[in-house]
N, C-alpha and C positions, 0 to 999 in steps of 0.2 A: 966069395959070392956076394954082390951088391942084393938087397933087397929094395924094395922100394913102391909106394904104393900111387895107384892108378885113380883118377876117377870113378867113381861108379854112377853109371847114368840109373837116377830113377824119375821115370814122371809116370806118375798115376793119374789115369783120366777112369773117374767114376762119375757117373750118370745114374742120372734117378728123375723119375716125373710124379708130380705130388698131384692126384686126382682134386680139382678146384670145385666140389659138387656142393659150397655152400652158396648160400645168397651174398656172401657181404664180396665185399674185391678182394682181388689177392694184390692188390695196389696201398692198399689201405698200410699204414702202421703203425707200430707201439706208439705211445704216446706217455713219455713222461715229465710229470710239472712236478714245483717244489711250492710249496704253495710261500707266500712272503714270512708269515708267522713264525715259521719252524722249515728250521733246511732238513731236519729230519722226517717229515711228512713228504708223504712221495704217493701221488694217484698217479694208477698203471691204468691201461685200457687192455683188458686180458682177452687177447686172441691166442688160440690154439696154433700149434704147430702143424696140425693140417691142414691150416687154412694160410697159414705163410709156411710151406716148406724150410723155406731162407733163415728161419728162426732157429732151427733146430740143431744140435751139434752134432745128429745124425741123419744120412741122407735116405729118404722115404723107400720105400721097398715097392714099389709101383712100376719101375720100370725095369723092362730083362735085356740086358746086353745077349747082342749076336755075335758081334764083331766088334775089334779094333783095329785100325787102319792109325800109326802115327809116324812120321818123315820126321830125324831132326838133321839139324846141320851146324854143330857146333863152328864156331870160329874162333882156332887158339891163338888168334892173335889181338892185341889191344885193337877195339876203333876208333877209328882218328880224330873225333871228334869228341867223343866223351871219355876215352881213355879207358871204355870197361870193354872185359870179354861177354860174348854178346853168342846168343843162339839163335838161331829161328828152326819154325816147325810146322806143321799143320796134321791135323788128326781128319781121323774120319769115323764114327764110332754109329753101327747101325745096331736099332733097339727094336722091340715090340715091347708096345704102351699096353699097360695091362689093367688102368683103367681111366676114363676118358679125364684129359686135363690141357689146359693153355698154359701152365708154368712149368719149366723143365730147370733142374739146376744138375750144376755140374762143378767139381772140386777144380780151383784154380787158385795160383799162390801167385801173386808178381808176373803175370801175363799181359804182354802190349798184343791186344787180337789186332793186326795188320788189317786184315782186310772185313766185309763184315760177317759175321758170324750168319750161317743160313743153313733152317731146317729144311730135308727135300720129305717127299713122298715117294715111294716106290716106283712111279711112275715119271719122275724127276721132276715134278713140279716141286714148286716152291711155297711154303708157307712165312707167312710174314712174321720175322720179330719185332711185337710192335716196345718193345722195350727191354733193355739187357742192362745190369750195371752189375756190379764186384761187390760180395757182402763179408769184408774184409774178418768179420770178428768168426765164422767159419770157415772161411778160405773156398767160398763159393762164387761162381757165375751163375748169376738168374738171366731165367732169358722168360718171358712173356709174350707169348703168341699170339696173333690175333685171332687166330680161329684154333679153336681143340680138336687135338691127337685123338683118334677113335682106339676105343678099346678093340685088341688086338690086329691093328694094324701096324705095320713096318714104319719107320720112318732112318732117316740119317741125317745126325749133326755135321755137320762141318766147319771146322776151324783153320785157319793160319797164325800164325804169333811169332811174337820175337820174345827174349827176356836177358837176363843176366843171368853169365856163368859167375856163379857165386863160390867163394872162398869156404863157407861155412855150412860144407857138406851138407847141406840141407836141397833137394827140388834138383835140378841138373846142375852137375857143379865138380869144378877142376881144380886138381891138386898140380903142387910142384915139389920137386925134389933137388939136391945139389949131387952130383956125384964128379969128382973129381973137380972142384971149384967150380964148376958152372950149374948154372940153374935150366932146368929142364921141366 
């Protein structure tokens, strides 16, 4: 009997909304200088974790997932141009915001979002992302709203993305095996 091991598709999409109910920005950030004297002297500008979510190595407990909605489509084949195996996907993840906030992040490793990232309301309007970028040293997506989620209303993320089927079983990722000299 040949044994032999398969990929195991895991992608985790966690969502959390960090309530922005101070004065300063949630745009603002750390700020560290070394002063010329001594590399060892180091001024920080100490802002709190609830007021940058995107800081924290935990994601905020403010928002309640309803649903996950997520489509992939791997492709085990090399692509022709960059010679990597490549996925795409798109999610669809509906919450209730449980207390009012304009930044929502969300766990994301090595994701190209295809198309643009867009919060709806229940009623299928759209609210603006007026800024989004990747806060690689958590492995988060920040997204920046222009206008704040109401406490307990519905809302839904939506995504598309491509990335890489990676080797090192880590995020969605394909193995190979040989059985009888070929590789499979």
């Amino acid at each position: 009997m040949t044994w032999f091991r398969k990929g195991f598709i895991v992608l985790g999409l966690a969502l959390a909304v960090q309530a922005s109910t101070t004065g300063q920005s949630p745009l603002a950030h750390n700020t560290t200088a070394t002063t010329p004297n001594s590399t060892q002297s180091t001024l920080k500008k100490s802002i709190s974790s609830a007021q940058k979510p995107w800081m924290s190595p935990y994601l905020p407990n403010t928002l309640q997932p309803i649903n996950y909605e997520v489509e992939l489509w791997p492709w085990l084949f090399r692509e022709s141009s960059s010679s990597l195996f490549l996925f795409h996907g798109r999610s669809k993840v509906t919450f209730r915001c449980l207390n009012r906030t304009n930044i929502i992040v969300i766990h994301s490793r090595s994701l190209n979002y295809t198309k643009p990232v867009k919060v709806t309301r229940m009623d299928n309007s759209t609210i603006t992302v007026r800024r989004l970028w990747e806060e690689r040293a958590n492995e988060y997506l920040v997204l920046i709203l222009r206008s704040h989620l109401q406490k307990g209303k519905v809302y839904t993320l939506h995504t598309a993305f491509c990335g890489e089927l990676t080797d090192d079983l880590t995020g969605l990722y394909r193995c190979e095996y040989e059985e009888d000299g070929t590789t499979k």
